[in-house]
Backbone as XML, in Angstrom:
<?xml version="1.0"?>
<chain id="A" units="angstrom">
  <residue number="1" name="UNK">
    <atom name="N" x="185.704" y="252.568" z="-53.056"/>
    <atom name="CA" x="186.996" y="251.986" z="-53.323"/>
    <atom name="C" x="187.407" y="251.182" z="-52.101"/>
  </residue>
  <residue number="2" name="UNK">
    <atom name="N" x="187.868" y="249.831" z="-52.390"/>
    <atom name="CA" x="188.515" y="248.859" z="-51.311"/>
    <atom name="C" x="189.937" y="249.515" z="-50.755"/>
  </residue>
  <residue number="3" name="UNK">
    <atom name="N" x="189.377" y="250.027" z="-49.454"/>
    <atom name="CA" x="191.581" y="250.093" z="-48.826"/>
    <atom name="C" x="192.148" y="248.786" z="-48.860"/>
  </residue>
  <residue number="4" name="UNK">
    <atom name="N" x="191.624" y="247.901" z="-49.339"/>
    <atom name="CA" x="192.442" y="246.570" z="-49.608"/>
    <atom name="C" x="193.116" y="246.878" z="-50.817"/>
  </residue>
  <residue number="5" name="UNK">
    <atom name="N" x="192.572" y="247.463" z="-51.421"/>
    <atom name="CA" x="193.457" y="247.671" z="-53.402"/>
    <atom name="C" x="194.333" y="248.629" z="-52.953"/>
  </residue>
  <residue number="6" name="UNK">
    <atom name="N" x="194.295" y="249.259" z="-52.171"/>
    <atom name="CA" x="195.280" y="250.528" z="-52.066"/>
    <atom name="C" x="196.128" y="250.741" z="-51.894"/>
  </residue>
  <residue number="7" name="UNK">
    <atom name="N" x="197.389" y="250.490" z="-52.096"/>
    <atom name="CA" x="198.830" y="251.392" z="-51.454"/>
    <atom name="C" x="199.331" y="249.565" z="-51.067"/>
  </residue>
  <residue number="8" name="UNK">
    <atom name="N" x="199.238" y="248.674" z="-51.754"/>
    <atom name="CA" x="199.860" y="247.186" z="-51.278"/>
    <atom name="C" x="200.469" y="246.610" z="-52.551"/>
  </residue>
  <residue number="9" name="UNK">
    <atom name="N" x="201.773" y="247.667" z="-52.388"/>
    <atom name="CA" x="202.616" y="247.607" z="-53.256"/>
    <atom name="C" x="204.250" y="247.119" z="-52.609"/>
  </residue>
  <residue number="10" name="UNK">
    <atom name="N" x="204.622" y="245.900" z="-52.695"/>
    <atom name="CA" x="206.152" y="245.638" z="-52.341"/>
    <atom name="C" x="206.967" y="245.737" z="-53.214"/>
  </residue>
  <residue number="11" name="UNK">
    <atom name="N" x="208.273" y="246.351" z="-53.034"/>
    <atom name="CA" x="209.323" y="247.579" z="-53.925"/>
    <atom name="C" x="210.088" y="245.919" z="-53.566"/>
  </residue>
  <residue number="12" name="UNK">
    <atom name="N" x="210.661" y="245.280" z="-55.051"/>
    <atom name="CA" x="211.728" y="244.328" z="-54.306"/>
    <atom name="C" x="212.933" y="244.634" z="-55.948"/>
  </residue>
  <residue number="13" name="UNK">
    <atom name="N" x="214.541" y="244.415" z="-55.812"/>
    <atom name="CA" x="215.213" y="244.829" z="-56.896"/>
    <atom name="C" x="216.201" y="243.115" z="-56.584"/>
  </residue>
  <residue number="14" name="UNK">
    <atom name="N" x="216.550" y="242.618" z="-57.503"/>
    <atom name="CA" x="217.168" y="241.421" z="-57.573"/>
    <atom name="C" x="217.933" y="240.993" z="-58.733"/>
  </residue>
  <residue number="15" name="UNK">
    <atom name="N" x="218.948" y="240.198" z="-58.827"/>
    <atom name="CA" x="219.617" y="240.118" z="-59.834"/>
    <atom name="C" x="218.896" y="239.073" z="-60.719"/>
  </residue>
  <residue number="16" name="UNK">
    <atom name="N" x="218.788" y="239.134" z="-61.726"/>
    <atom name="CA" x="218.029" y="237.563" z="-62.697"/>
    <atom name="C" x="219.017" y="237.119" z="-63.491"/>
  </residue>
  <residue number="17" name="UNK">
    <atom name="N" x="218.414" y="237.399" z="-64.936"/>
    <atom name="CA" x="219.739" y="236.450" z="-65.640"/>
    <atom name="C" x="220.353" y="237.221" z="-65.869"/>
  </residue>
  <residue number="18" name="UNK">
    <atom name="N" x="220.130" y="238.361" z="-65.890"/>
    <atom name="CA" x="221.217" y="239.697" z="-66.417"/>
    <atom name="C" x="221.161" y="240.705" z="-65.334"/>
  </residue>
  <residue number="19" name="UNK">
    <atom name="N" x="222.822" y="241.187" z="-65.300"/>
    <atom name="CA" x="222.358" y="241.830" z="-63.875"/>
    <atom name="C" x="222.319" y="243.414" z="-63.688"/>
  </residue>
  <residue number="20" name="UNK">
    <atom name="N" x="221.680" y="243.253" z="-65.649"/>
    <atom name="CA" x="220.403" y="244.870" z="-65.291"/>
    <atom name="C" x="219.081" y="244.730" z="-65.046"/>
  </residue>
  <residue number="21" name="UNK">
    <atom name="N" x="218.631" y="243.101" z="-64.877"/>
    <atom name="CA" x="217.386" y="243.243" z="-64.432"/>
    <atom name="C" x="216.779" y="243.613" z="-63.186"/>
  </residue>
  <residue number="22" name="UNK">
    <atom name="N" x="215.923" y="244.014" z="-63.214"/>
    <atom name="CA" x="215.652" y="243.867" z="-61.819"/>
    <atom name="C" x="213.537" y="243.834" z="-61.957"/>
  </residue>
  <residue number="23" name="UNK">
    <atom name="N" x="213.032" y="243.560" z="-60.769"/>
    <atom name="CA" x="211.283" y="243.685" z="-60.415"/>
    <atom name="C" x="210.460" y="244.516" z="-59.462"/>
  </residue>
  <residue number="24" name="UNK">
    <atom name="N" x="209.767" y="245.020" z="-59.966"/>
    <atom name="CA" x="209.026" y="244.891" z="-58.896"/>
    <atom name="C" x="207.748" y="244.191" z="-58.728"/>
  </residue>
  <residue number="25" name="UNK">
    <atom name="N" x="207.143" y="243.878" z="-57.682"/>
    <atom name="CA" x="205.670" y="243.642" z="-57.136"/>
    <atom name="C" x="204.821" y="244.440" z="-56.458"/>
  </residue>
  <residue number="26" name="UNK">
    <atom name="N" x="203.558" y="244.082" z="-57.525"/>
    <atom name="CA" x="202.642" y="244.570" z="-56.987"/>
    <atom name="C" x="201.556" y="243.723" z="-56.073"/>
  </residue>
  <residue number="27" name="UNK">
    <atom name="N" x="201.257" y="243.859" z="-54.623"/>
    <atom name="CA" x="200.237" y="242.454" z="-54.139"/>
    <atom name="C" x="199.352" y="243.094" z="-54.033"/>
  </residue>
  <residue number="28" name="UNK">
    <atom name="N" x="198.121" y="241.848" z="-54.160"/>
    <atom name="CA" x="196.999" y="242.792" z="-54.366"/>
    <atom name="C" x="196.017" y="241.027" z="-52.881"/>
  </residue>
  <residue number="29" name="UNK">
    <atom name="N" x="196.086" y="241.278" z="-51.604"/>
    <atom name="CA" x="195.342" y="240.257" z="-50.940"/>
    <atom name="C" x="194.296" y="240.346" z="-50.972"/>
  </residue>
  <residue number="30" name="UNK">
    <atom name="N" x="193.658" y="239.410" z="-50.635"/>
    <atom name="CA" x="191.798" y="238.424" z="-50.996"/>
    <atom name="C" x="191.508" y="238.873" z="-51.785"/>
  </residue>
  <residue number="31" name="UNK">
    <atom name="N" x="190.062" y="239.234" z="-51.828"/>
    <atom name="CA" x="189.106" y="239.638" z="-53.088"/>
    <atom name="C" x="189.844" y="240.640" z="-53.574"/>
  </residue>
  <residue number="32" name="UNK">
    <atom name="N" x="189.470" y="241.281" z="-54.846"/>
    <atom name="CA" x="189.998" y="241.928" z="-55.497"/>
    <atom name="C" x="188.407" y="243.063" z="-55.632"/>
  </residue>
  <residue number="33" name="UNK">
    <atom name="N" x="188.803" y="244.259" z="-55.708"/>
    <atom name="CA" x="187.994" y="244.860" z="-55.945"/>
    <atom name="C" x="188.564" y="246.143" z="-57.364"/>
  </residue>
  <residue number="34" name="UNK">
    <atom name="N" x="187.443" y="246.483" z="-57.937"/>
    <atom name="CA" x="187.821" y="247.660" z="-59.061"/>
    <atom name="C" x="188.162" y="248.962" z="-58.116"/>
  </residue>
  <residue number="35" name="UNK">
    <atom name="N" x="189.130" y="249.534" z="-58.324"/>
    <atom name="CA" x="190.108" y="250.503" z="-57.621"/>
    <atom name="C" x="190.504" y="251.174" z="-58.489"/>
  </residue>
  <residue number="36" name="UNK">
    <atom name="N" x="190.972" y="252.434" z="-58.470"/>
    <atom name="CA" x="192.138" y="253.341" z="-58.728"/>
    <atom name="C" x="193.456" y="253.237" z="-58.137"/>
  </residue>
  <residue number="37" name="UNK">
    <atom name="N" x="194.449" y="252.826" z="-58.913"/>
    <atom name="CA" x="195.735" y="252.453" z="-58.152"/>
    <atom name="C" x="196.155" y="254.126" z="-57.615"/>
  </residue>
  <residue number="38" name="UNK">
    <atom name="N" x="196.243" y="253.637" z="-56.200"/>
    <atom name="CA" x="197.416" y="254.934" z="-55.888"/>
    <atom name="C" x="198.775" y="255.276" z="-55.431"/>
  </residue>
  <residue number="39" name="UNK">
    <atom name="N" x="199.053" y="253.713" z="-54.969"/>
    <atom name="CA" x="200.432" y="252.980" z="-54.709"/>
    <atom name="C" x="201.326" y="253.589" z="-56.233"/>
  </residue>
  <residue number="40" name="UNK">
    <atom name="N" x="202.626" y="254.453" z="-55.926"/>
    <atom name="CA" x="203.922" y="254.664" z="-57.148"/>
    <atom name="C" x="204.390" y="253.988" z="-57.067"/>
  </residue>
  <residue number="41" name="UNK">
    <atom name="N" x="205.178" y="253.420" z="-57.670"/>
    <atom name="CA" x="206.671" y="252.800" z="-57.923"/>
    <atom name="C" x="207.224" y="253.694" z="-58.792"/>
  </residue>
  <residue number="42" name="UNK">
    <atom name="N" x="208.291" y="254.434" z="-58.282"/>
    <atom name="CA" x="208.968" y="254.938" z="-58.983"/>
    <atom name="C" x="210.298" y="254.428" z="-59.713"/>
  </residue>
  <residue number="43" name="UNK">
    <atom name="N" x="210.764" y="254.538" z="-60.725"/>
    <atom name="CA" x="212.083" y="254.123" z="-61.277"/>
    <atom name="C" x="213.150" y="254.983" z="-61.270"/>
  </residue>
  <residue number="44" name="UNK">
    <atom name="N" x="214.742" y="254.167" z="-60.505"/>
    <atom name="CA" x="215.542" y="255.084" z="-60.274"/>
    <atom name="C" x="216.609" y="255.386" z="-61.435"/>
  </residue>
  <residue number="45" name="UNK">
    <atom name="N" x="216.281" y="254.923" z="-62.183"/>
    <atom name="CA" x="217.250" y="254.547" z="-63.319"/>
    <atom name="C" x="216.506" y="254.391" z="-64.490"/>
  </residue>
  <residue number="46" name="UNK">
    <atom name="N" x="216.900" y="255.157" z="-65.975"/>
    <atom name="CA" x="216.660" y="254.704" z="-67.487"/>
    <atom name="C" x="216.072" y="253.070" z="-67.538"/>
  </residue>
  <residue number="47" name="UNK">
    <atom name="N" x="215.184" y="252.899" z="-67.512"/>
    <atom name="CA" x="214.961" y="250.730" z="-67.984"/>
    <atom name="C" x="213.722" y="250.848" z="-69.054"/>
  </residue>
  <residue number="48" name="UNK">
    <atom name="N" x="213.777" y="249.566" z="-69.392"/>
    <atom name="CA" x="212.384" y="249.265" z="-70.388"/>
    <atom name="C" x="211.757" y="248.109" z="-69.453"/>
  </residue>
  <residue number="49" name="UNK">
    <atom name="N" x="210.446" y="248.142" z="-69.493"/>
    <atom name="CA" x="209.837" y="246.714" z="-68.705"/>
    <atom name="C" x="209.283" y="246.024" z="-69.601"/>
  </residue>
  <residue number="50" name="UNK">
    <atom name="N" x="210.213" y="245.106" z="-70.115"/>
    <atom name="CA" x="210.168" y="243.753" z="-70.613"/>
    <atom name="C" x="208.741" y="242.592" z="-70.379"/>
  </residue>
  <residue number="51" name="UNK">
    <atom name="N" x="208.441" y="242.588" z="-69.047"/>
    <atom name="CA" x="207.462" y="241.375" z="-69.213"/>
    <atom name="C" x="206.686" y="242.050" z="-67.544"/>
  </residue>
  <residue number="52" name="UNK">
    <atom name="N" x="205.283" y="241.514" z="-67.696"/>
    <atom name="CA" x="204.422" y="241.400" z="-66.865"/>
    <atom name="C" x="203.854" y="240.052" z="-66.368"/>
  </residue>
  <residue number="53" name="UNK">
    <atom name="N" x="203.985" y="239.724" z="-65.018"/>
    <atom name="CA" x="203.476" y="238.108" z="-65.286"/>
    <atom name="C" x="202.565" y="238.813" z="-63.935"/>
  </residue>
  <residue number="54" name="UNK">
    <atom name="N" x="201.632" y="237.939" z="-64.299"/>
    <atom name="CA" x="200.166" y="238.086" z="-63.465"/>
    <atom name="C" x="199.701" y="237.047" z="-63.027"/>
  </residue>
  <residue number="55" name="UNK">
    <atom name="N" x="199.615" y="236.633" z="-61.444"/>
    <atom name="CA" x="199.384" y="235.184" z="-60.600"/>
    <atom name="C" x="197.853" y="235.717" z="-59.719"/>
  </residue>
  <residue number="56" name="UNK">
    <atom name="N" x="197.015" y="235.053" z="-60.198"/>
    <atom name="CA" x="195.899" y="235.251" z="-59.050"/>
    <atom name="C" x="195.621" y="233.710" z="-57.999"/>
  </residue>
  <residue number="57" name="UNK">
    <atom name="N" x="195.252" y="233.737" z="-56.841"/>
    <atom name="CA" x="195.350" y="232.716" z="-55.936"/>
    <atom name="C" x="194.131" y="232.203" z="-56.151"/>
  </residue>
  <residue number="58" name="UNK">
    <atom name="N" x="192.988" y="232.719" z="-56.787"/>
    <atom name="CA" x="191.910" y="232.257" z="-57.219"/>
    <atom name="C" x="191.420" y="232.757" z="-58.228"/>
  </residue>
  <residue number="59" name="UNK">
    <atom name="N" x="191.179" y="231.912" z="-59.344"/>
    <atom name="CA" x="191.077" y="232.193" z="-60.750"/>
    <atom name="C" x="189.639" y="233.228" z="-60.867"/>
  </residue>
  <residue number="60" name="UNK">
    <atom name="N" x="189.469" y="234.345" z="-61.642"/>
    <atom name="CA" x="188.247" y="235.164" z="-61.718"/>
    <atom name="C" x="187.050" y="234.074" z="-62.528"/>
  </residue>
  <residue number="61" name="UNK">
    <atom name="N" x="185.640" y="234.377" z="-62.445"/>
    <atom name="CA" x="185.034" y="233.310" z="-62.989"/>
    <atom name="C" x="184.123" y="234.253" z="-63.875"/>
  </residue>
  <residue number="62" name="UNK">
    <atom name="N" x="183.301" y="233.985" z="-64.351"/>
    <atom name="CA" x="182.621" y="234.798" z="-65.403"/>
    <atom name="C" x="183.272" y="235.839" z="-66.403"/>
  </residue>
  <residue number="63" name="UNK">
    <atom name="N" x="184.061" y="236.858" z="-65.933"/>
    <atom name="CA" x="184.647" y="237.556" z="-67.054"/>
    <atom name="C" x="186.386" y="237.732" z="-66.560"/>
  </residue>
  <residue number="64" name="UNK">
    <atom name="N" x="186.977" y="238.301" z="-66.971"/>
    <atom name="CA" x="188.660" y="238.325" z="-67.248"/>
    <atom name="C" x="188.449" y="239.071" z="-65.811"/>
  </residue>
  <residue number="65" name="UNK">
    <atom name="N" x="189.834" y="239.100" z="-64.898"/>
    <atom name="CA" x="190.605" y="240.538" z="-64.106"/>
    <atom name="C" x="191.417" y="240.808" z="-64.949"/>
  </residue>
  <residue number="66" name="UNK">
    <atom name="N" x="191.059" y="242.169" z="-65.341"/>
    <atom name="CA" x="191.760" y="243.424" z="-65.837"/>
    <atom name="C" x="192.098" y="244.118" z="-65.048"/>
  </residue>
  <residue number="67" name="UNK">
    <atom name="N" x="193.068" y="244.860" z="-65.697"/>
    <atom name="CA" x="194.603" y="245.740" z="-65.126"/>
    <atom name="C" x="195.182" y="246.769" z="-65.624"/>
  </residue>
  <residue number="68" name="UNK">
    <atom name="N" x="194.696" y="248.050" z="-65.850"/>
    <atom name="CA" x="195.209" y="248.992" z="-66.616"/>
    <atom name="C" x="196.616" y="249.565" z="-65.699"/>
  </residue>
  <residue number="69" name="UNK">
    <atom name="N" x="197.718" y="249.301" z="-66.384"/>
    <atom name="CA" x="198.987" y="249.718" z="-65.718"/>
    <atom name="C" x="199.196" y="251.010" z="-66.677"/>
  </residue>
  <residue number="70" name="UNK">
    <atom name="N" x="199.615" y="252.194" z="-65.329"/>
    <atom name="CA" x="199.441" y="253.468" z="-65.701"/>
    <atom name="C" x="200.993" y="254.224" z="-65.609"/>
  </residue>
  <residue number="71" name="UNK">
    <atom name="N" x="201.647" y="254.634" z="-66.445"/>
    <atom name="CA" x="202.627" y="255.379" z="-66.540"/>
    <atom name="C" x="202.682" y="256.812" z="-66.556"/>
  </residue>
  <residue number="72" name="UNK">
    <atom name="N" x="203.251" y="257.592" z="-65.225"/>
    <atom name="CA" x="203.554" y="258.897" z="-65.135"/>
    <atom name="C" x="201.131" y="259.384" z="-65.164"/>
  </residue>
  <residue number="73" name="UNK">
    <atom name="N" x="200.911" y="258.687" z="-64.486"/>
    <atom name="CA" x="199.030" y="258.504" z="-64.284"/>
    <atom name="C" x="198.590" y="258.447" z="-65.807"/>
  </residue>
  <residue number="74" name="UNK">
    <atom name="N" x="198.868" y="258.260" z="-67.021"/>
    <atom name="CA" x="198.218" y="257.786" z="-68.169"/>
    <atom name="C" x="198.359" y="256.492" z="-68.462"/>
  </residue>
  <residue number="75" name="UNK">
    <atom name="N" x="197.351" y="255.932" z="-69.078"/>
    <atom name="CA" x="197.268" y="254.436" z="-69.546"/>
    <atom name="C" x="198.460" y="253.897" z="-70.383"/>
  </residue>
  <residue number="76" name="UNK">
    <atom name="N" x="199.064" y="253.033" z="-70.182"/>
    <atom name="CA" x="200.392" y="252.540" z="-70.811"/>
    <atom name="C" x="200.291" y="250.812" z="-71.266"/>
  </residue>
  <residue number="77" name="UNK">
    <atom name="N" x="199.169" y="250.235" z="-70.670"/>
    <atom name="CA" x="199.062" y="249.227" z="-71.053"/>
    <atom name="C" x="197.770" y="248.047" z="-70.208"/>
  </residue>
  <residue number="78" name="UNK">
    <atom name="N" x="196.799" y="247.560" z="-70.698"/>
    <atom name="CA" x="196.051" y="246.888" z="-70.172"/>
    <atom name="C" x="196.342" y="245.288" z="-70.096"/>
  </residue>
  <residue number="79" name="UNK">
    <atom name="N" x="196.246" y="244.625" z="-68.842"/>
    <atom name="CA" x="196.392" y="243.187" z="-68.585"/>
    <atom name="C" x="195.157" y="242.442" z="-68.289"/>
  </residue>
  <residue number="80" name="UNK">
    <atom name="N" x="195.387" y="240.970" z="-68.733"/>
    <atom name="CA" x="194.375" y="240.518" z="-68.127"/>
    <atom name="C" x="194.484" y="239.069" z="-67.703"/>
  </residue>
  <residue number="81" name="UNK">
    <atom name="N" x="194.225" y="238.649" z="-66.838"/>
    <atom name="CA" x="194.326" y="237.308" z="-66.253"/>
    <atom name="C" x="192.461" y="236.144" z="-66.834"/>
  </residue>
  <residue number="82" name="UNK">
    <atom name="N" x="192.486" y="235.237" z="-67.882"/>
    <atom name="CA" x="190.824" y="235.118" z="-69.009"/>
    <atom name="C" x="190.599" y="234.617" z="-67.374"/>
  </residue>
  <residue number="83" name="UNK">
    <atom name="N" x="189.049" y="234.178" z="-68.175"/>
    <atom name="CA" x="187.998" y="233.839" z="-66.853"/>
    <atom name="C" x="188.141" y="232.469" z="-66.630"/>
  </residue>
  <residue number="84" name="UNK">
    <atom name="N" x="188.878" y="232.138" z="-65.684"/>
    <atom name="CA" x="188.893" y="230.724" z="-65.280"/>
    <atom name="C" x="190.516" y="230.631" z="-65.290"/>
  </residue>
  <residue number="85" name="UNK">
    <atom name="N" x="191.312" y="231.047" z="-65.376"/>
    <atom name="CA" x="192.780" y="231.237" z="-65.289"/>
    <atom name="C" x="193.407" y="231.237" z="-64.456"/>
  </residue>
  <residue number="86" name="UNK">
    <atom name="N" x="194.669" y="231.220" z="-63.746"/>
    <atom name="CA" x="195.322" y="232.121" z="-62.592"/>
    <atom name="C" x="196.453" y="232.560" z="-63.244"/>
  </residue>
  <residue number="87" name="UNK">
    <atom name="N" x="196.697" y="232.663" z="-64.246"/>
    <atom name="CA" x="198.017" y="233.151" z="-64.851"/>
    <atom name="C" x="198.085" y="234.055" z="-66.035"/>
  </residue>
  <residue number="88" name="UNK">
    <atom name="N" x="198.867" y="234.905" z="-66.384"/>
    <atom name="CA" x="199.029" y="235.647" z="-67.701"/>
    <atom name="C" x="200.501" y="236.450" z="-67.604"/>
  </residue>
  <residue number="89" name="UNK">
    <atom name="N" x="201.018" y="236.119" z="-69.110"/>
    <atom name="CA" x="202.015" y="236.318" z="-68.876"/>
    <atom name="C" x="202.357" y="237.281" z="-70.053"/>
  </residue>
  <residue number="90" name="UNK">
    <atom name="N" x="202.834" y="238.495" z="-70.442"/>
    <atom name="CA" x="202.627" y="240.125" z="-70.882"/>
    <atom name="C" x="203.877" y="240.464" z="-71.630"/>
  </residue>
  <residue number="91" name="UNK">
    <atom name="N" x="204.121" y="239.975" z="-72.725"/>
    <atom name="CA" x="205.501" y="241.468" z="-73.058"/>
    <atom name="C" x="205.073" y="242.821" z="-73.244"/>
  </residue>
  <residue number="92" name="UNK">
    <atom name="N" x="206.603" y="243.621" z="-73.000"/>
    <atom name="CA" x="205.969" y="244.790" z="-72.961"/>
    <atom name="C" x="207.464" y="245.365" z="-73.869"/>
  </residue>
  <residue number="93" name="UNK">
    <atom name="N" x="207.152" y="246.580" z="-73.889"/>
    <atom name="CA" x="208.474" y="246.925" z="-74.277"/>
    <atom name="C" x="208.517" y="248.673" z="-73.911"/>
  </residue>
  <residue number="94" name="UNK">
    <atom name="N" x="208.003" y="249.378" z="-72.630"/>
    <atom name="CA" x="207.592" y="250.489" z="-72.407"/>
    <atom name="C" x="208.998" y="250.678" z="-72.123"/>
  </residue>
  <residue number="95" name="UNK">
    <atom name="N" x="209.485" y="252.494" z="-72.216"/>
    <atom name="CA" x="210.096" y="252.844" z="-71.929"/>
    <atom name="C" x="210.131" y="254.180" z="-70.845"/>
  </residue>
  <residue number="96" name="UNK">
    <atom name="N" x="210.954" y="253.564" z="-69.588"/>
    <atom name="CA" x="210.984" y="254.865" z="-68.231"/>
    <atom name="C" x="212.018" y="255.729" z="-68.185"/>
  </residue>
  <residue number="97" name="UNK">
    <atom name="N" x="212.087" y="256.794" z="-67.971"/>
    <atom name="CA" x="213.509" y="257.600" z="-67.195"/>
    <atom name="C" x="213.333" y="257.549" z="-65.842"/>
  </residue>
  <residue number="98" name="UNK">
    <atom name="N" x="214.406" y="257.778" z="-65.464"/>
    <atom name="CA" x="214.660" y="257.790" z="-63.612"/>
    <atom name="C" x="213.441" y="259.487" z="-64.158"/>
  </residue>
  <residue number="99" name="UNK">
    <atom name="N" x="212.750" y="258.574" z="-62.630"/>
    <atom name="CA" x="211.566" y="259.574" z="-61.617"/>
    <atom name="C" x="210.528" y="259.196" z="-62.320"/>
  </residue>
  <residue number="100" name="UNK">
    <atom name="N" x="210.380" y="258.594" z="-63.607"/>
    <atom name="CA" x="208.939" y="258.175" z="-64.204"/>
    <atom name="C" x="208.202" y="257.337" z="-63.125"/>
  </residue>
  <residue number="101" name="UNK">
    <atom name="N" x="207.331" y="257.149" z="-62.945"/>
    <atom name="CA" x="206.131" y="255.891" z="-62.300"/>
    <atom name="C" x="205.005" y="254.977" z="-62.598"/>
  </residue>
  <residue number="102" name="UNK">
    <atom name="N" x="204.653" y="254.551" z="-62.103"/>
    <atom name="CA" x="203.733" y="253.300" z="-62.681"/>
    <atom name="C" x="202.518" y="252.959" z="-61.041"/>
  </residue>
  <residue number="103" name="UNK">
    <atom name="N" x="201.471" y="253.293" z="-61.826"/>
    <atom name="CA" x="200.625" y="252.795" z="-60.677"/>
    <atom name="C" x="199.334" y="251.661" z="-61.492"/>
  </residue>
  <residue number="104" name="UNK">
    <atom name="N" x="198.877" y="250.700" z="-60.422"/>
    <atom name="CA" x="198.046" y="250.050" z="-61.312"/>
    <atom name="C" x="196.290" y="249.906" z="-61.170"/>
  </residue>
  <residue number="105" name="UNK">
    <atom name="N" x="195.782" y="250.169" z="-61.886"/>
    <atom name="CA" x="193.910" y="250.228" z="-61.806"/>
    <atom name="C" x="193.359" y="248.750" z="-61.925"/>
  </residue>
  <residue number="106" name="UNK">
    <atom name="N" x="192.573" y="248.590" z="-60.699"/>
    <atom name="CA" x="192.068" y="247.041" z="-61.203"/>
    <atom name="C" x="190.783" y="247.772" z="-62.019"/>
  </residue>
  <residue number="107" name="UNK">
    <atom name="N" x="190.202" y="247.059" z="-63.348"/>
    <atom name="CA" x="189.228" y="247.544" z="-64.329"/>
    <atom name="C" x="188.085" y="246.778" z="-63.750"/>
  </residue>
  <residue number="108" name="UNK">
    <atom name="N" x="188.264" y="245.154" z="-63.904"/>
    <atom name="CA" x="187.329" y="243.978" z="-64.268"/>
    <atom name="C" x="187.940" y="242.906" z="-62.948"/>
  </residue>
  <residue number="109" name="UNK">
    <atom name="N" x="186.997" y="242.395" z="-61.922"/>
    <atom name="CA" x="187.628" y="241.496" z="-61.115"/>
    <atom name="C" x="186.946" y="240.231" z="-61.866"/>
  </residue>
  <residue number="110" name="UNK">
    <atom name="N" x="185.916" y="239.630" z="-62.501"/>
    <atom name="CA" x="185.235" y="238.714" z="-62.629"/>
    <atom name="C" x="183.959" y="238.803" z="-61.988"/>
  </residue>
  <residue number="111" name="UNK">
    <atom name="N" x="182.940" y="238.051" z="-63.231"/>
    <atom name="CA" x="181.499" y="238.748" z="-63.171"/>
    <atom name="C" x="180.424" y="237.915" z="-61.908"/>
  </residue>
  <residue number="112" name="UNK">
    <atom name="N" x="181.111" y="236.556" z="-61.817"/>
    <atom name="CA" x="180.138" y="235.975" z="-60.348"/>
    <atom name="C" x="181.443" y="235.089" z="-59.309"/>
  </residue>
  <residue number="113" name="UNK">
    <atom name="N" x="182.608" y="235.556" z="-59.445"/>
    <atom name="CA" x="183.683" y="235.196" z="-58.376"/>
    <atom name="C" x="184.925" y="236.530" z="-59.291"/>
  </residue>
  <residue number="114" name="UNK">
    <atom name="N" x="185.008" y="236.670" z="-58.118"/>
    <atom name="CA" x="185.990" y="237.512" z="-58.159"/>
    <atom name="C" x="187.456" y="236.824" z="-57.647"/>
  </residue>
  <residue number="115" name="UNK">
    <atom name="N" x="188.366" y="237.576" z="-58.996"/>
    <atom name="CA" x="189.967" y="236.783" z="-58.412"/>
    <atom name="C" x="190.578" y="237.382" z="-57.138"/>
  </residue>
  <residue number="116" name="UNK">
    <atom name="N" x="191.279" y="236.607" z="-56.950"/>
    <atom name="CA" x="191.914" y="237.086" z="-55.606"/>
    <atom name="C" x="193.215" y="236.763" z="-55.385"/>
  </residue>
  <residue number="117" name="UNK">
    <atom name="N" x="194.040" y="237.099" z="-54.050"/>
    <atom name="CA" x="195.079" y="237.064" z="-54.005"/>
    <atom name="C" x="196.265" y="237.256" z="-55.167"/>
  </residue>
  <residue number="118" name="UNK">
    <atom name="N" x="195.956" y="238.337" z="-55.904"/>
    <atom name="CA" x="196.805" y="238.549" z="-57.072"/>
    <atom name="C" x="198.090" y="239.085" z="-56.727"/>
  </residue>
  <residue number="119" name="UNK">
    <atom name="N" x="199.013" y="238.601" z="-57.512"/>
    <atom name="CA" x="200.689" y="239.248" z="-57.574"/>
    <atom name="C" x="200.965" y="239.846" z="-58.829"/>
  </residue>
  <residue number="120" name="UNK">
    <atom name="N" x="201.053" y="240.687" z="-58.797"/>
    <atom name="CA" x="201.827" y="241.691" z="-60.310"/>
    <atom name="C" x="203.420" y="241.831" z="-60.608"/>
  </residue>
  <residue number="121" name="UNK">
    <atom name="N" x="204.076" y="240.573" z="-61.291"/>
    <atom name="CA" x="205.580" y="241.123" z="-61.275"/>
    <atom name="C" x="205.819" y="241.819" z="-62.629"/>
  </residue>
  <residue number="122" name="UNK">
    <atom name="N" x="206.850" y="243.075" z="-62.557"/>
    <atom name="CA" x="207.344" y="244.053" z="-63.575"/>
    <atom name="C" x="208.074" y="243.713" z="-63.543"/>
  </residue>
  <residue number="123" name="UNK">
    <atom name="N" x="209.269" y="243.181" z="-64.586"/>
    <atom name="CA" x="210.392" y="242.864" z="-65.202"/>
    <atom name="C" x="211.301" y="243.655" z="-65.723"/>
  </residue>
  <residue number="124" name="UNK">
    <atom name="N" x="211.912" y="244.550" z="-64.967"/>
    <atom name="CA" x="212.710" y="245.706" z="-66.150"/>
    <atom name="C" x="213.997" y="245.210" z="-66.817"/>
  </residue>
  <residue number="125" name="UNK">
    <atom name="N" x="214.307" y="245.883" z="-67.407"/>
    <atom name="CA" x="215.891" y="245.975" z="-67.909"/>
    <atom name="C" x="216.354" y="247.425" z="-67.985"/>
  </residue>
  <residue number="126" name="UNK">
    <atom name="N" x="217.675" y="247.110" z="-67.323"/>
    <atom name="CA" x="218.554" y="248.761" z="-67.238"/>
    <atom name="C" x="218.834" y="248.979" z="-68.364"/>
  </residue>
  <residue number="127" name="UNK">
    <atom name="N" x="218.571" y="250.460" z="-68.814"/>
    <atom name="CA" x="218.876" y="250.904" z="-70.088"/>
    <atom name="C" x="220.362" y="251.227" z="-70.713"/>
  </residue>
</chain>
């Protein structure tokens, strides 16, 4: 496992168009390697997370980066950024209570370039 995938998680809360939204990010710098997320984010408050948008700084080449985002450590939803991309953009409609968490597994980086410099934003809404 890369200590680059590990624990490079930035906690950020901001007002958007509504001001029960709020985000967080997940960064994931250079290469990307297949990991077990162990970085939490915990939620302090009832929300649903609305949308996932997924930015890689270099598009994966041969097959997709996949993303199994894990709720309370079970699978809650898989992402993927296709092969040749830097973007993907996710509804979701999961539902947290305050103290639930979310950690994320890279699955698939790409089969002869691997993506890199990826950003993971979570979109919630207060419940």
């Amino acid at each position: 496992m890369s200590t680059k995938n590990r624990d490079l998680s930035i906690a950020a809360s901001v007002n958007l168009q509504d001001s029960r939204d709020f985000y967080k990010v997940y960064s994931f710098p250079g290469a990307v390697s297949v990991a077990s997320g162990t970085a939490k984010f915990y939620v302090y408050e009832a929300c649903t997370l609305n949308n996932i948008n997924v930015y890689a700084g270099t598009a994966p080449v041969g097959s997709s980066l996949n993303f199994t985002i894990n709720k309370n450590g079970s699978s809650a939803k898989t992402i993927s950024i296709a092969d040749g991309s830097s973007s993907s953009t996710n509804s979701d409609t999961t539902t947290f209570a305050q103290g639930d968490y979310i950690t994320v597994d890279v699955t698939q980086v790409g089969s002869s370039t691997a993506g890199s410099d990826v950003k993971i934003n979570f979109i919630f809404r207060k419940n």
